[in-house]
N, C-alpha and C positions, 0 to 999 in steps of 0.2 A: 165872740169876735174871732177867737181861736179856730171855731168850728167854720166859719164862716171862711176863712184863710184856706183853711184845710181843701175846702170844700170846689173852691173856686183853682187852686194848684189840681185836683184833681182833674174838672172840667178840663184846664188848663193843656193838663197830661194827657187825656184822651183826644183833645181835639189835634193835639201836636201830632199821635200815633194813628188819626185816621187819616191826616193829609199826608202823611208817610206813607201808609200803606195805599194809596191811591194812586200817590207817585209814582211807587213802584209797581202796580198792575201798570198804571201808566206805559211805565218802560216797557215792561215786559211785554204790551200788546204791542208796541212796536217795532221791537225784534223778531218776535213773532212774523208779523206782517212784513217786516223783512226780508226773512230768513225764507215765506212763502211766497212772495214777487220774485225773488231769487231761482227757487224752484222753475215758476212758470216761465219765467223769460227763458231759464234755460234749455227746459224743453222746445220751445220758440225757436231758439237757435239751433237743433239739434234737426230741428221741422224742413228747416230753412238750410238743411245741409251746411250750416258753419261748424259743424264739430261733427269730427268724429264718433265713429260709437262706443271706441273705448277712453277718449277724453267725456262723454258725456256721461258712463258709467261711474268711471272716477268722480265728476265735481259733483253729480245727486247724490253720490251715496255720500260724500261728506256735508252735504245739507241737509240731508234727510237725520243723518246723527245730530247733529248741531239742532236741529228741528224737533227731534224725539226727547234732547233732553229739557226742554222747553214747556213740554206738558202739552194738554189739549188747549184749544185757543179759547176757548170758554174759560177756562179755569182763570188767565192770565189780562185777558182781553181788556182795554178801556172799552168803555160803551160807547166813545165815539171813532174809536177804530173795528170793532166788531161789526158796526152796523155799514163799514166800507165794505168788509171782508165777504159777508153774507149776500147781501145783494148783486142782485143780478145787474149786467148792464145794461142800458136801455137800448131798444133797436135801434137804428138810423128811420127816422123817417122815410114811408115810401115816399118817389118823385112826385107820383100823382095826389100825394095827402098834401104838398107846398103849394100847388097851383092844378086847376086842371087841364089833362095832358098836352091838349091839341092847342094853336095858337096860331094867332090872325096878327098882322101886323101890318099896318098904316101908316105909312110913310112919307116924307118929303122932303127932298135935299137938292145939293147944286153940285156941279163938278165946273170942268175947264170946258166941255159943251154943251155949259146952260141947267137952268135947272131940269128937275124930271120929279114924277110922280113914282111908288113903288110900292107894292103888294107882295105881302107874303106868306104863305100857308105853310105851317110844319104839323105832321100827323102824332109828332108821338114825344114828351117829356121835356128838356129844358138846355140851356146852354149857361155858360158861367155866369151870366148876366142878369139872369131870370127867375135861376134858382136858389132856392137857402137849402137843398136837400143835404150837404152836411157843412155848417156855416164856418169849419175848419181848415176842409175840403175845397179844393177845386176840381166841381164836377158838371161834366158836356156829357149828353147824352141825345143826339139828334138823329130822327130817322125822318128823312121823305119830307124834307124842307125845300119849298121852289119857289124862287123869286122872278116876281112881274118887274121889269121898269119900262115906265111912259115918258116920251118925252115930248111937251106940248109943242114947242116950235116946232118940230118934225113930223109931229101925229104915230113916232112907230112907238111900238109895244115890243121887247125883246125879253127870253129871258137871258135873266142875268147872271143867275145862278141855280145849282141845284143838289144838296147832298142826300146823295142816295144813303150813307151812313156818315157820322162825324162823332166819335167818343173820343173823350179827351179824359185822363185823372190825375189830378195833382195831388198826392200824396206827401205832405210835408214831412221832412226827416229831424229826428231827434238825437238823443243819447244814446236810446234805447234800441227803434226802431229805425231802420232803413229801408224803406220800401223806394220801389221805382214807379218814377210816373212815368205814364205814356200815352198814346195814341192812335188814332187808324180815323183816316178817312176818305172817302170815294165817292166821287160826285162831277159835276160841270162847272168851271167859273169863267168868267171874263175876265181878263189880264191884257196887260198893254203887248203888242205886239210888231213885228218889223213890218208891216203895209198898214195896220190899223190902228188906233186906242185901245180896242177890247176885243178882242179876239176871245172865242171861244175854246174850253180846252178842258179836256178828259182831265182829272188827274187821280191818280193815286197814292195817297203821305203815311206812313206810319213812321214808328219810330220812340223812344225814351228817352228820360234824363233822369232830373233831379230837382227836388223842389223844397225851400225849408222856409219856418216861416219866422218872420221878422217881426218883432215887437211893436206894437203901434202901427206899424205898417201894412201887413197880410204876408203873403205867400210870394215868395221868389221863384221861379222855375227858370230853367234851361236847359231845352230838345234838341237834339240831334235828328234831323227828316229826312231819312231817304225817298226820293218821291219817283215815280214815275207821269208822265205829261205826253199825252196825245192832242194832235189837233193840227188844223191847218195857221195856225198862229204859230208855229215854231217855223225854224230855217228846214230842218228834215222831217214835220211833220210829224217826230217823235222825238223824247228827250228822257236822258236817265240823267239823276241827279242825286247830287247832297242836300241838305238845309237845315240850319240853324235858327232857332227860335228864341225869344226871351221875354221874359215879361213879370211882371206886379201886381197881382190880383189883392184889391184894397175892399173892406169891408169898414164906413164912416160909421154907420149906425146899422140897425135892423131894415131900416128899408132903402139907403143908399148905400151903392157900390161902386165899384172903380175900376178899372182896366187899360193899364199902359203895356201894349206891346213892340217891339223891332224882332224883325229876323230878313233871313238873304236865301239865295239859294240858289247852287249854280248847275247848270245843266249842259250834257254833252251826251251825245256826238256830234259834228256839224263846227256849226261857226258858236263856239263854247259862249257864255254868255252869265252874265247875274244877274238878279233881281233881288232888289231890297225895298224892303215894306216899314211902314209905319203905324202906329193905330192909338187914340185914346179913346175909351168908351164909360161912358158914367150914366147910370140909371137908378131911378129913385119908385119902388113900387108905390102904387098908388090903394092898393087893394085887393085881396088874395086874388083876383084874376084880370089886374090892370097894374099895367107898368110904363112910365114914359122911359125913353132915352134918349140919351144925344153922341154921335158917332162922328168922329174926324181920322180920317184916313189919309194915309198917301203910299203912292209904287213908285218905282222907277227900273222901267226892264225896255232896250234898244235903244237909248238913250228918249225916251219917251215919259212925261211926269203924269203923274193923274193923281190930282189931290182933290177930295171930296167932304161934303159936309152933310148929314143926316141928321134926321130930327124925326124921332118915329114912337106911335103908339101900339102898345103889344096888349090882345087880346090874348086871354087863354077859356078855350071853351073844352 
C-alpha cells in the first residue's frame, strides 16, 4: 500500500512538472513570436517612411537583444505557435481562378421613361459585386465594359455607358496597418443633364480615402474624387470638379453580397452645380460563372431626378 502511495505521488509529480514545463515553452514561444511581429512590423514602418533611420536603428537593435536573449525559436516554440511562425502565407487568389474573366450581362429594368432592355460586355476581371478575389477586400478591377440599352416603346438602342478602365481598392485599416484606398476611372456615362435626362459625358475620377471594417457589418469607406467631365451635357461643355463618395460593402454569406452607396459632386466653371447619387445593389451568385443581381439607383443633377430599378443576369465566359 505504501509502495502503491509512493508510486502514484510520483506519477503525480511528474505529471505536475510536465504541464509546467509546457506552460512555460508555452510562454516562451509567444514572446518570441512577439518580440519577432515586432521586428517585421517595424521594418514595415521604416518601408513606409514612418521612422527615421536613426529612430529605426535604435528600436531593432533593442529587439533584436531582447530577441537574442530568448534563444532560437525552436528551442522555446509551443508547436502550435511554431507552425504560425514557419509557414508561408498563402497567395491571394488570381481574379480569373474566382470566375472566368470576360462577362455578359442581361438585363432588365424601368426608370421615369419606361422600361428598357440592356446588354452588356466587359473584356477583362470583376467589380465589387462579382468578385470574391479577396473576401476581406474590396476589389474593382474593370477594363472595356460597354453597355447597350433598348428601349421598346421608342425602338432606340443607345449606349449608356462605357469604361475604358474602372479600379477601385478598398483596403481596410487596422491597428497595425494603414493603407490607403483608392481609385481611377475613364470612360463614357449618361447623367442627367440641363436640356436632357441623360446626356452623354467624358469623364475622368481618381482619387483616395479610407476604409475600415466593421464587425458583422463589412467595409466602410470614404473617397475624396477629383473628376474631370467633358460633353455637351454640361452648361460649358467642360467641368473640373470635387467629389465625395461613401459607402458599405456587406458580405451575408459566401454567395450573397451587398452594396449601399451616396456621394455628390460639384463641378465648375460656368453656372457651378451638384450632383448627388444614390445606389443599393445586392447579388447572390448562383455558380462559379453565374450571378443574379438586383440594382436601385437614383441622381439628381439640374434639378432633374432619375431613379431606376435593374434586375440583371451576369455571365462570365
Amino acid at each position: 500500500s505504501r509502495g502503491e502511495t509512493s508510486t502514484g505521488e510520483t506519477s503525480t509529480g511528474a505529471t505536475s512538472t510536465g504541464a509546467t514545463s509546457t506552460g512555460a515553452a508555452a510562454d516562451l514561444g509567444r514572446r518570441i513570436a512577439v518580440l519577432d511581429l515586432a521586428a517585421l512590423y517595424l521594418r514595415y514602418l521604416y518601408a513606409e517612411k514612418a521612422l527615421d533611420k536613426d529612430a529605426y536603428a535604435t528600436r531593432l537593435h533593442g529587439l533584436l537583444v531582447e530577441r537574442g536573449r530568448r534563444g532560437p525559436a525552436a528551442a522555446g516554440m509551443a508547436p502550435e505557435m511554431s507552425g504560425k511562425m514557419t509557414s508561408e502565407p498563402a497567395p491571394p487568389p488570381r481574379p480569373d481562378a474566382i470566375h472566368d474573366p470576360a462577362r455578359l450581362l442581361l438585363a432588365a429594368g424601368a426608370d421615369g421613361d419606361g422600361a428598357f432592355a440592356q446588354i452588356a460586355i466587359r473584356a477583362a476581371f470583376g467589380d465589387l459585386m462579382d468578385t470574391e478575389y479577396l473576401p476581406d477586400h474590396g476589389m474593382k478591377i474593370v477594363f472595356g465594359d460597354a453597355v447597350l440599352r433598348y428601349r421598346p416603346e421608342t425602338g432606340s438602342l443607345r449606349l449608356w455607358r462605357l469604361d475604358l478602365i474602372d479600379i477601385l481598392s478598398l483596403a481596410p485599416r487596422d491597428d497595425l496597418f494603414r493603407p490607403t484606398s483608392w481609385r481611377v476611372r475613364a470612360g463614357l456615362i449618361r447623367r442627367p443633364g440641363p436640356d436632357e435626362d441623360a446626356a452623354l459625358l467624358g469623364e475622368i475620377v481618381t482619387g483616395g480615402g479610407l476604409t475600415w471594417r466593421l464587425p458583422r457589418l463589412g467595409l466602410a469607406y470614404v473617397l475624396a474624387e477629383p473628376r474631370l467631365e467633358v460633353g455637351g451635357g454640361l452648361p460649358e461643355g467642360v467641368g473640373l470638379g470635387a467629389g465625395l463618395s461613401a459607402g458599405l460593402l456587406a458580405r451575408f454569406s459566401h454567395r450573397w453580397r451587398g452594396h449601399v452607396s451616396a456621394s455628390g459632386a460639384w463641378l465648375f466653371p460656368g453656372d457651378d452645380y451638384l450632383r448627388t447619387a444614390a445606389a443599393l445593389s445586392v447579388t447572390r451568385q448562383m455558380g462559379r460563372n453565374h450571378t443574379v443581381g438586383l440594382d436601385i439607383s437614383w441622381e439628381r443633377a439640374f434639378d432633374k431626378n432619375r431613379l431606376e430599378t435593374l434586375l440583371s443576369w451576369r455571365i462570365f465566359f
